[in-house]
C-alpha positions in Angstrom: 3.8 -43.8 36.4 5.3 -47.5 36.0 8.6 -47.6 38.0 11.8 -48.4 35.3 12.6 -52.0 34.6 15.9 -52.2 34.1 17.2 -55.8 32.7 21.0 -57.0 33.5 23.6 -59.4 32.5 21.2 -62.4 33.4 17.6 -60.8 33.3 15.6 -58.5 35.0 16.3 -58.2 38.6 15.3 -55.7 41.5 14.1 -55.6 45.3 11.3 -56.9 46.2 8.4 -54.6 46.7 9.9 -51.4 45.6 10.7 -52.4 41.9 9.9 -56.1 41.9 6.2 -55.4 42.3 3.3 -57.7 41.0 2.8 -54.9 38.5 6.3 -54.8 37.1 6.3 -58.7 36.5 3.2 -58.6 34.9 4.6 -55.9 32.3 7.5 -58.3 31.4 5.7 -61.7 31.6 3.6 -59.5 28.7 6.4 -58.7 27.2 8.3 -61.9 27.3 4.7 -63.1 25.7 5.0 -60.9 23.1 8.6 -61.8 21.9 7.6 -65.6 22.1 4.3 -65.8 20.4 6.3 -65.8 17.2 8.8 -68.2 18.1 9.2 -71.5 16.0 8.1 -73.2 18.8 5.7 -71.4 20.5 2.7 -74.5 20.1 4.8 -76.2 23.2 4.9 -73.7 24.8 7.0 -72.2 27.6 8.6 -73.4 30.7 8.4 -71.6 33.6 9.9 -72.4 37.2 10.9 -70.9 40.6 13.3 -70.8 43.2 13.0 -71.0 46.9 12.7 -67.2 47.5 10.2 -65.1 49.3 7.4 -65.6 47.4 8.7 -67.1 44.5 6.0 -69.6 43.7 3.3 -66.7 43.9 5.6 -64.4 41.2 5.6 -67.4 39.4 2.0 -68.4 39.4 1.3 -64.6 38.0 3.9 -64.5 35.3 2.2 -68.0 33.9 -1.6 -66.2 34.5 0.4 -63.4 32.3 1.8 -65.6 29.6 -1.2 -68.0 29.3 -3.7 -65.5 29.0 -1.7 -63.8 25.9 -2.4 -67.7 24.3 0.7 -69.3 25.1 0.4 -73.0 26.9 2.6 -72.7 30.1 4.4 -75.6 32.2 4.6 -74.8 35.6 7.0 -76.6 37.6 5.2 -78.3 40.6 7.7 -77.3 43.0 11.3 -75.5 44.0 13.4 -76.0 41.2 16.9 -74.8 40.2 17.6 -72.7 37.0 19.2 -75.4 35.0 16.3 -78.0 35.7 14.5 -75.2 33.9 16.9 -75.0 30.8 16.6 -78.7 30.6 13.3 -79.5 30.6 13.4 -76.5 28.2 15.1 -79.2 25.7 13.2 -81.9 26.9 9.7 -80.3 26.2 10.9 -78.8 23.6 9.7 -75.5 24.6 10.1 -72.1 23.0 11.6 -70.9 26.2 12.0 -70.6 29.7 11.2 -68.3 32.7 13.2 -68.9 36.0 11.8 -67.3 39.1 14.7 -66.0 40.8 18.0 -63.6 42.0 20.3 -66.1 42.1 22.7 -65.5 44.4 21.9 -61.9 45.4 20.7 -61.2 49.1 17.0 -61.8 50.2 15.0 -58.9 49.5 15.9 -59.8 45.7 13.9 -61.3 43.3 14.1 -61.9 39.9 13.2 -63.2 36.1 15.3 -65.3 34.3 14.8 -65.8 30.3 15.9 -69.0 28.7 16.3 -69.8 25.0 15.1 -73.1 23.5 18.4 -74.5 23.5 18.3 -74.8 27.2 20.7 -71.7 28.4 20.7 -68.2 28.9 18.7 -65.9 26.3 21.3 -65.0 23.9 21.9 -60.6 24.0 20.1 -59.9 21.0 16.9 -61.9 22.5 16.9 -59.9 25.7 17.3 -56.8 23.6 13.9 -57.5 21.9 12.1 -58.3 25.0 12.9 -54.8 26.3 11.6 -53.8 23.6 8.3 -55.4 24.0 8.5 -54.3 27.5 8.8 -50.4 25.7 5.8 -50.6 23.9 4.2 -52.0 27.2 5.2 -49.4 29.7 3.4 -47.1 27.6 0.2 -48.3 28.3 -1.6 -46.9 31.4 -3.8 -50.7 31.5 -2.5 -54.5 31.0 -5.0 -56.1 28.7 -8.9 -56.7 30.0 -10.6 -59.6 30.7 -7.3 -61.8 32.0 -8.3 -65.2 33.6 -7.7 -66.3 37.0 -4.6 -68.4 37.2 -7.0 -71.4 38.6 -9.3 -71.2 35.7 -6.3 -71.7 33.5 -4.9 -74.6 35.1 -8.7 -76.1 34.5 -8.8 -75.1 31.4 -5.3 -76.6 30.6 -3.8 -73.3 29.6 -1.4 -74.0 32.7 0.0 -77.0 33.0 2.0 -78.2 36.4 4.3 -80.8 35.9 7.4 -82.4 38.0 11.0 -81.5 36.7 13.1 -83.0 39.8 12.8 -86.7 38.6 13.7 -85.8 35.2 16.7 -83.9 36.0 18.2 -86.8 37.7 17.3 -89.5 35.5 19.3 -87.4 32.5 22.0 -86.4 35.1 22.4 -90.3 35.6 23.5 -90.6 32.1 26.5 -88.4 32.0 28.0 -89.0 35.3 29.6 -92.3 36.7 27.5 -92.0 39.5 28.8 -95.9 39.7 32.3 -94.7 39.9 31.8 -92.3 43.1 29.3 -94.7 44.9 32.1 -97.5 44.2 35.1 -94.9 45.4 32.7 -94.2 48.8 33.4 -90.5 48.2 31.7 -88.2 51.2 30.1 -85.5 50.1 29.4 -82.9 52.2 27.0 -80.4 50.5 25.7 -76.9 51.6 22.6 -76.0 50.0 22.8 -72.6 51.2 18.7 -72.9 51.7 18.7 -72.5 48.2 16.6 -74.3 45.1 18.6 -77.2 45.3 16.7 -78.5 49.3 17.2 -82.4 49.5 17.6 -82.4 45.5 20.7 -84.5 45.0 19.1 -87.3 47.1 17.8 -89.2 44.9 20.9 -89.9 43.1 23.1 -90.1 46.0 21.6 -90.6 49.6 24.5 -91.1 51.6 25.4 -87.2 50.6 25.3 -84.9 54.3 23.1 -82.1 53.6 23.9 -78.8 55.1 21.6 -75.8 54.9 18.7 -77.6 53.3 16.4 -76.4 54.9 13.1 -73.8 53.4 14.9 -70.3 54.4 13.8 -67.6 52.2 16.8 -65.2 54.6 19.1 -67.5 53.2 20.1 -68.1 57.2 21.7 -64.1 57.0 24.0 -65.2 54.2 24.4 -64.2 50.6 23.6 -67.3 48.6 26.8 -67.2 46.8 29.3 -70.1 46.8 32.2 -67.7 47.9 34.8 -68.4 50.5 33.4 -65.5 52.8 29.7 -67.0 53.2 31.2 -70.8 53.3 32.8 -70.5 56.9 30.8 -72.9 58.2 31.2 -75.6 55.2 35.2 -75.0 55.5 34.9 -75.6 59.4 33.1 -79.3 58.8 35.7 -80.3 56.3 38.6 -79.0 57.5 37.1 -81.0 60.8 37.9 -84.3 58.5 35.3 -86.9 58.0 34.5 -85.8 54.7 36.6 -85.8 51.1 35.1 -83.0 49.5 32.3 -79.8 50.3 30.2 -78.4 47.4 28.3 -75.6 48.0 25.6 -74.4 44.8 24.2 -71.1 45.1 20.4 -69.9 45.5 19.2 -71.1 41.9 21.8 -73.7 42.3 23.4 -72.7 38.8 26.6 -71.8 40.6 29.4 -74.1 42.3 31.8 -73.9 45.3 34.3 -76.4 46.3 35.8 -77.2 49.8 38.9 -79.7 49.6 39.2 -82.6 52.3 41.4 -79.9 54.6 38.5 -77.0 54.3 40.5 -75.1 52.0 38.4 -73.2 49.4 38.5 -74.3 45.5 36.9 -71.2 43.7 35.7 -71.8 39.9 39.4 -70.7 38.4 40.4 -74.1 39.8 37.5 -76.2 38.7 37.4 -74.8 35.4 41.0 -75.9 35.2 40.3 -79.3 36.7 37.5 -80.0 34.5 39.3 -78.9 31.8 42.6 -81.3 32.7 40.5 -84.1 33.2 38.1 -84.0 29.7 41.7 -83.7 27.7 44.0 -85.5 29.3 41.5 -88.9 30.9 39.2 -88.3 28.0 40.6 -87.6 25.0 37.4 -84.6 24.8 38.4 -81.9 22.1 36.6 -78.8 21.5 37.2 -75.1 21.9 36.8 -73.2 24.8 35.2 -70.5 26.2 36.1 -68.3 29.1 34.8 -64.6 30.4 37.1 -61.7 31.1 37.5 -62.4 34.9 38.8 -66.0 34.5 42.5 -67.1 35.6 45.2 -67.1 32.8 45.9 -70.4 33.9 43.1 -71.8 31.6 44.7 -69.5 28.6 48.6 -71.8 29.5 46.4 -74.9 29.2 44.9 -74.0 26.0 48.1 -73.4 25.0 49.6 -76.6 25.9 46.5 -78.6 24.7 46.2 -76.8 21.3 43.1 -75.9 22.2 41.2 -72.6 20.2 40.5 -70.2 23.4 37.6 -67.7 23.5 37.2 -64.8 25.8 33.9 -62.9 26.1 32.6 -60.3 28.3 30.9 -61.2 31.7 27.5 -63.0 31.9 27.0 -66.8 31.0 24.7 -65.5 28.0 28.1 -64.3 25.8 29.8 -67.9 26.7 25.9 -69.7 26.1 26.1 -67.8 22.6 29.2 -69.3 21.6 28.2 -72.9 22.8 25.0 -73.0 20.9 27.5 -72.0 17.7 30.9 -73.9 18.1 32.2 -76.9 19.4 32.4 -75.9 23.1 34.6 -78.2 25.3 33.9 -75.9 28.2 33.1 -72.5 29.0 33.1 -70.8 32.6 33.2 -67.5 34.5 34.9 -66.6 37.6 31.7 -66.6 39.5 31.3 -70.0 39.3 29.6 -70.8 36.1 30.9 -72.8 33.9 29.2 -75.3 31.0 30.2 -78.1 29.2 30.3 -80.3 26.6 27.2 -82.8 26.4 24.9 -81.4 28.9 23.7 -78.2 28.8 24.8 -74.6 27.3 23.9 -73.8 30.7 25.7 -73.4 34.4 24.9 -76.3 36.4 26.2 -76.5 40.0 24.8 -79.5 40.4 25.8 -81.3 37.6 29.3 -79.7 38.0 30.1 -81.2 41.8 29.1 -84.5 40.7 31.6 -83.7 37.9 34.5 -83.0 40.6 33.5 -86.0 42.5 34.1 -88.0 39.7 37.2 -86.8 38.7 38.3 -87.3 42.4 37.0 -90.9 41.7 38.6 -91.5 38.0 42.0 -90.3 39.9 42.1 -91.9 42.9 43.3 -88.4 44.4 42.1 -86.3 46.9 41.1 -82.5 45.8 43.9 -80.8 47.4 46.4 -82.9 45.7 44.5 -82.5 42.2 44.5 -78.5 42.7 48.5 -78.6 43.7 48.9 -80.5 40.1 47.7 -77.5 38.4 49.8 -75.2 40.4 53.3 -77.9 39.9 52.4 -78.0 35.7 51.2 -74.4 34.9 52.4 -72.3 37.8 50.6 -70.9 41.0 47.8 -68.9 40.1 45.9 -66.9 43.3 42.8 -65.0 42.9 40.2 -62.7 44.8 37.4 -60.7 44.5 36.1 -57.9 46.4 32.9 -55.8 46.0 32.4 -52.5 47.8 29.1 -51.3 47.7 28.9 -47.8 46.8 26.5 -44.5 45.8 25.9 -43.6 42.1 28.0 -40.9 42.7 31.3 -42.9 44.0 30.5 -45.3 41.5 30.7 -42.5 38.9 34.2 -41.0 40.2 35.3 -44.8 40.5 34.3 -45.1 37.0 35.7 -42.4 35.7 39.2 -43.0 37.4 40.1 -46.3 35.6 38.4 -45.1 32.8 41.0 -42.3 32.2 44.0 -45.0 33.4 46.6 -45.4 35.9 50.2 -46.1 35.4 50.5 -48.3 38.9 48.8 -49.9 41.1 50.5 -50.8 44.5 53.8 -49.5 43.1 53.7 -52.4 40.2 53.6 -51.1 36.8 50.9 -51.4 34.8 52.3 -53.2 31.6 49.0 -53.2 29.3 45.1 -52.6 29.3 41.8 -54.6 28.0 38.5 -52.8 28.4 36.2 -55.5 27.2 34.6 -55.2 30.1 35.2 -53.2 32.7 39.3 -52.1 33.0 41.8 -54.6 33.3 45.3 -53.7 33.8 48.2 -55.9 33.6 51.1 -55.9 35.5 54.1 -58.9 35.9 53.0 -62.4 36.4 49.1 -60.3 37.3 45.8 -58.4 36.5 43.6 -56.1 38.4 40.1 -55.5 36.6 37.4 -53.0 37.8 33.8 -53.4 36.7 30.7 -52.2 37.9 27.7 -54.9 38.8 25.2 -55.3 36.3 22.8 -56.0 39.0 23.3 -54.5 42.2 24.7 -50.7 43.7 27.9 -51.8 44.0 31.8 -51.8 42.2 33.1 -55.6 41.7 37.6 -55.3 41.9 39.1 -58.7 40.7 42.8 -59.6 40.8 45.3 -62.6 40.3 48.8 -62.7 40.8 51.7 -65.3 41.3 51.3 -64.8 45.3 48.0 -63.9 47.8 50.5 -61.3 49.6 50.3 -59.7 45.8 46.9 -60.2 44.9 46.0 -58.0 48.5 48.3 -55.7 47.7 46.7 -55.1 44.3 42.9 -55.0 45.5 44.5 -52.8 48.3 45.6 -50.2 46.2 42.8 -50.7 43.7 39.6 -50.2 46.1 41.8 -47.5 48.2 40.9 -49.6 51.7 
């Protein structure tokens, strides 16, 4: 009996070896075949590229075998590559669509299969919903289809096609950053890879950048690839040592972004979001609307406000924000888990692309990142934030669940002042929020809250998670 498949708010993910089996993958590469084959595009082809997991490259190999043996012409990356490399040479090749390799930032024994739409982002909701239904019509057969060929016989045969992404990622990269600007400012960058997709990538562009973490680790070292503050202890250590004027960390697909300012405090995505924002409108002159998901600050809704800018809020997962940048003038559009997109690159996250992006502000201001975060703080008042997942059984989650669901009138003796459940439950209280939402992904319940103080933002998750 094939084990469930279960796709998420970014794909299909799942643990290696108990649901993220060779056999699983094969049933959605044949399903992901099956949505494409009709696509507008579908004579180039899709796009297909992986991270630097366990085994990666070997689930990606199979997934092309898959596709190109159902008649579609696959490019294979030649090597590591991070998610939005994939999205872009999406564009470039002008592909029906693209397959990423890869769990992001979840632990180790995670793997994963990202969809991307021909625009070069996340597959938009209603997309995803028609794979799974391929993927129903294919879970009900007891055999994959006969007569597959080997995945060297393809590439022989031209069916599979390797190519090199890297170089091409740069070279567009180089055209919408002032990589000029930064060399001439003599910003050090201090970058943690976290062993992720983006090893020794940024190199070509910038050599003088210290690398940290680069290394082929498929344990990720013992740490979550995730740009957070708790697995960047080491990254805040080296900065706050001096010597450098700003840390980036990406996570493992690189699609992500972390910042460390120049004393080894951490600069979570609320801030960048802000900063980028700040710095399109007011250095310039960019207009647009803009996009954020339920989690983000309510600093970015004061901007709007002061900029006269039309604000969007979605629910989580790039894929609602990538919707509304494919339809609207998008300025930039972000989530708190340090995603954002913007305006003339990609409807995509891009960590990459996005720390160049900071360095360059840094350079067009001629101020270090601490003093460019306490701006925003000064103008729109102080804003603190924090996240905390507990990992938890189906049945806690249930009773968690069910809790918030019904409502609470207080949490940490503040009154609740209102409610939004678009998605997960978000209660308001003075000057603050509290939201409650279980992972998409992974066994566990994600607590967010931002007040006007940390001392209230602990006090809230305190109460919230009952620890």
């Amino acid at each position: 009996m094939p084990q469930a498949i279960t796709f998420g708010t970014d794909g299909w993910r799942a643990v290696i070896a108990d649901d993220y089996t060779f056999a699983n993958l094969e049933r959605v590469a044949l399903a992901t075949a099956h949505y494409f084959r009709r696509h507008k595009k579908i004579k180039n082809g899709l796009v297909i590229g992986y991270d630097a997991r366990f085994m990666s490259r070997e689930f990606a190999e199979k997934s092309a075998e898959v596709i190109a043996n159902a008649g579609i012409r696959v490019k294979l990356a030649d090597s590591i590559v991070t998610t939005p490399m994939i999205s872009l040479l999406t564009t470039l090749e002008h592909a029906a669509g693209g397959v990423v390799i890869t769990a992001s930032h979840n632990p180790p024994k995670w793997n994963g299969f990202k969809i991307k739409g021909d625009f070069g982002g996340p597959a938009h909701p209603e997309m995803i919903a028609r794979v799974e239904q391929e993927l129903a019509r294919v879970m009900k057969r007891k055999t994959l289809p006969a007569g597959a060929q080997t995945f060297d016989k393809l590439v022989a045969k031209h069916r599979i096609v390797p190519i090199s992404m890297r170089q091409r990622y740069f070279e567009d990269l180089a055209t919408k950053i002032d990589i000029g600007r930064i060399k001439a400012a003599r910003t050090r960058i201090l970058y943690d890879v976290m062993h992720g997709a983006a090893q020794n990538a940024i190199l070509s562009l910038l050599p003088d950048v210290t690398l940290m973490h680069e290394a082929f680790n498929p344990s990720f070292g013992g740490v979550n690839p995730e740009p957070l503050a708790q697995n960047l202890g080491e990254l805040m250590g080296r900065m706050a040592a001096g010597g450098y004027d700003i840390g980036i960390a990406t996570d493992g697909d690189a699609d992500r972004i972390g910042a460390v300012d120049e004393r080894g405090t951490f600069v979570d995505s609320h801030r960048i979001f802000s900063l980028l924002l700040k710095y399109f409108v007011e250095q310039k002159g960019m207009s647009g609307e803009v996009v954020k998901s339920f989690s983000v600050t309510q600093m970015v809704d004061r901007q709007c406000a002061k900029y006269g800018l039309t604000m969007h809020e979605t629910a989580i997962g790039f894929k609602h924000i990538c919707r509304l940048m494919t339809e609207r003038d998008v300025l930039i559009g972000g989530e708190e888990s340090g995603g954002l997109g913007v305006k003339g690159h990609l409807p995509e996250r891009d960590g990459i692309f996005l720390g160049l992006l900071l360095a360059e502000v840094m350079a067009v201001r001629g101020k270090p990142l601490s003093a460019l975060v306490q701006e925003l703080m000064d103008e729109f008042g102080p804003h603190e934030f924090q996240r905390v997942d507990v990992h938890v059984t189906e049945r806690e989650k249930a009773a968690i669940i069910k809790k918030y669901r019904r409502g609470v009138h207080s949490i940490g003796g503040f009154a609740v002042t209102g409610r939004k459940d678009t998605d997960g439950f978000k209660f308001f209280v003075d000057n603050g929020w509290v939201l409650v939402r279980a992972s998409g992904t992974e066994p566990l319940i994600r607590f967010y809250a931002e007040a006007d103080s940390k001392d209230t933002v602990q006090a809230l998750l305190a109460a919230a998670t009952g620890r």
